[in-house]
C-alpha positions in Angstrom: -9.4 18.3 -19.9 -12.1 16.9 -18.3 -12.1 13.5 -19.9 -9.9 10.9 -18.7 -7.5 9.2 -21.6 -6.1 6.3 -19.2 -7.6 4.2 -17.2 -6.7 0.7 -15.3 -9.5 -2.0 -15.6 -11.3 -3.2 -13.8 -13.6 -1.1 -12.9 -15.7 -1.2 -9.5 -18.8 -0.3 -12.1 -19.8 1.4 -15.1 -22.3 4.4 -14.8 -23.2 6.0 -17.2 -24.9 9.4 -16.5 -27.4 11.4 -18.3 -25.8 15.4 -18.9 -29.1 17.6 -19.0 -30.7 18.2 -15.8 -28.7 15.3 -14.1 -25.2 17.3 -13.8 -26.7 20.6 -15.6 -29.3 22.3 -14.7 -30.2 23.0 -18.3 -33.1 24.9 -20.2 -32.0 23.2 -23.7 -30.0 24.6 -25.7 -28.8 26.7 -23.1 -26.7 25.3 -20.7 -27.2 26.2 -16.9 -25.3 25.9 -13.3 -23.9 22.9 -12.0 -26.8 20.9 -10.2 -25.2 20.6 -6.7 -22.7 18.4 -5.9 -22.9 16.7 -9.3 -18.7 17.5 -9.5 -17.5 16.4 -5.9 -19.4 13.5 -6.1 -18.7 12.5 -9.8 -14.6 13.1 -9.4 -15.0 11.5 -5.8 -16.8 8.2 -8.4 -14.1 8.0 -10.2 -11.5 8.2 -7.6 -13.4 5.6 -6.1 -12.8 3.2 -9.2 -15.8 3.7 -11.1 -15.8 4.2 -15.1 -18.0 7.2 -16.4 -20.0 7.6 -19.5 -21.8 10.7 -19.9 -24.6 10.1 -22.2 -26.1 12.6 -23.8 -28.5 13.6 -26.7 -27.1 16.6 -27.7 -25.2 16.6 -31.4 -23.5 19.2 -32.7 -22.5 22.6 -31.4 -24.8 21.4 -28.6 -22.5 18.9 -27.9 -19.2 20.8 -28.0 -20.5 23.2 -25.6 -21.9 20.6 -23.0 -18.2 19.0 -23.5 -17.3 22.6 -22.7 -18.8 23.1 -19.7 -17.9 19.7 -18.4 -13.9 21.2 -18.5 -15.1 24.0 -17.2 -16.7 22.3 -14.2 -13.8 20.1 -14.2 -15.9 17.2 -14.2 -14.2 13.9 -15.3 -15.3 11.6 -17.7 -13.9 8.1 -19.5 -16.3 8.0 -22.5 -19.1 10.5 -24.2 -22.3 8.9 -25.8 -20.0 5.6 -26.3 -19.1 2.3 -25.1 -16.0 1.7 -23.5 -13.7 -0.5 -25.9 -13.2 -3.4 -23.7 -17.2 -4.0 -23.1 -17.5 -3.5 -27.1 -15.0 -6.3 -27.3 -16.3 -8.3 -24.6 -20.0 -8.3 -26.0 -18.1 -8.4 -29.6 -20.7 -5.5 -30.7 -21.7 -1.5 -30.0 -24.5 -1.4 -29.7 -26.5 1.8 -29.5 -27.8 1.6 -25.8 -24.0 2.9 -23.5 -23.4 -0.7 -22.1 -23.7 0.3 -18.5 -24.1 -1.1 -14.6 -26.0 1.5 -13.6 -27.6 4.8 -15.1 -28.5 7.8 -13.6 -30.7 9.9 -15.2 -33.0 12.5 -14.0 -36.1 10.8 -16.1 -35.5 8.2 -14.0 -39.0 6.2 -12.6 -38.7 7.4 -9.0 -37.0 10.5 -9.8 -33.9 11.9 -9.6 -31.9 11.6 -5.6 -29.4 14.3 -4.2 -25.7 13.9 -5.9 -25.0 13.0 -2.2 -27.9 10.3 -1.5 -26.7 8.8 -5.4 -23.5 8.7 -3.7 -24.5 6.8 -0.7 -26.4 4.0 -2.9 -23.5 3.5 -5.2 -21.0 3.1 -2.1 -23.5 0.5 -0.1 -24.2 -1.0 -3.6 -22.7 -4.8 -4.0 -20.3 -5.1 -6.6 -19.5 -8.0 -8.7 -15.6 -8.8 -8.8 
């Protein structure tokens, strides 16, 4: 299963990464291929020590197929369209907005970089401990 039940805290970041033309390339509802490297780099994220949300807006039988193809792709995740536990209790609150250090979304202002370019701005990227 793609999504990851344990995890050790800290983490070196949270990111929390849009599903629909970020790591599918999708025509909605529909789901498409893999948008390239999206998988290497994501497990290579989490092997690195990051914590993954994928946030999406799909509900539904939307939702269970994008979770789906996720297993399919074998692409790991901590958390879908929620908060991890120790930020809600942290903040004491969920909030609606996926608490988050960074967030990669294709709608992004600039637009969206290679998998491999996101890579290489998350690893240069200073941390704090």
């Amino acid at each position: 299963m793609s999504q990851i039940r344990e995890y050790n805290l800290p983490f070196k970041g949270i990111l929390a990464i849009d599903f629909d033309l970020t790591i599918c390339m999708t025509h909605y509802p529909e789901l498409g291929e893999e948008r390239k490297d999206a998988g290497v780099v994501i497990r290579k994220l989490v092997n690195d020590g990051f914590g993954i949300v994928i946030n999406t807006c799909r509900e539904g039988l939307a939702l269970a197929d994008a979770i789906h193809w996720l297993e399919h792709h074998k692409i790991p995740y901590h958390y879908l369209n929620n908060n991890f536990p120790h930020l809600i209790s942290k903040f004491s609150a969920d909030c609606r907005k996926i608490s988050a250090d960074v967030y990669i979304d294709d709608k992004c202002l600039t637009g969206l970089p290679s998998w491999l370019e996101i890579y290489n701005i998350l690893d240069k990227k200073e941390w704090q401990k």
